[in-house]
N, C-alpha and C positions, 0 to 999 in steps of 0.2 A: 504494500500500500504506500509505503516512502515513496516508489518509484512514480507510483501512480500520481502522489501529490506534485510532486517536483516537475514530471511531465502538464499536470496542469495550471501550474503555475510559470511555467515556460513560456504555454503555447498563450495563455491568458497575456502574458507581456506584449508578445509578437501580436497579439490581433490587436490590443491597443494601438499600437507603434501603425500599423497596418492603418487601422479608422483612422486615425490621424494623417496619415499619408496620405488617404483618400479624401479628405478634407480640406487638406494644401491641394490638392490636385482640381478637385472641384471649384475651391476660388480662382485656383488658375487658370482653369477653362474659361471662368464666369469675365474673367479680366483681359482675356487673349480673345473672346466673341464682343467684348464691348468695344476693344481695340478695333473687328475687324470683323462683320455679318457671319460671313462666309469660311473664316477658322474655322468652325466643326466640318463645315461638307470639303474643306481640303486633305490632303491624303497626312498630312502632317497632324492635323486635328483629331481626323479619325483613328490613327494609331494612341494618341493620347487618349481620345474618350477609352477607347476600349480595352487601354492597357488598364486604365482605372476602374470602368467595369470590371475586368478581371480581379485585380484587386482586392474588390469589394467584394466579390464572390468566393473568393478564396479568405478574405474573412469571416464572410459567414460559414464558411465549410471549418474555421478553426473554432468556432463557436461551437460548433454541432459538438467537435469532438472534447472539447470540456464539459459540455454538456455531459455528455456522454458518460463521459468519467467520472464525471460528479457522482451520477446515477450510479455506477457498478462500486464507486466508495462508499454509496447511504444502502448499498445491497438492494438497490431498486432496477431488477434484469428485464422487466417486461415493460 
């Protein structure tokens, strides 16, 4: 169970670190479209949105697995 804490207390770090990365990134979208209409539909834009889409989905995928873990350290397997 040490190992199990220490894994969620890791991965709990990293997905903060992560929302906040997608945060700066969002205002910088928000600041690069005011600069300039057309930033999202350029190929430059669209690699940013969706690098940060990913991002943010891969945040929620490290959520799931704290979650997860939380569950099997309070013995809750269903």
């Amino acid at each position: 169970m040490a190992k199990l804490k220490k894994l969620m207390n890791f991965l709990h770090t990293i997905e903060e670190e992560i929302r906040e990365e997608v945060c700066d990134r969002e205002g910088q979208a928000e600041d690069k479209t005011d600069a300039w209409e057309g930033w999202e539909d350029s190929e430059k834009g669209q690699d940013y949105v969706y690098k940060t889409e990913a991002l943010d989905d891969l945040r929620s995928l490290i959520y799931e697995v704290v979650d997860k873990a939380q569950k099997i350290k309070d013995g809750d397997y269903y």
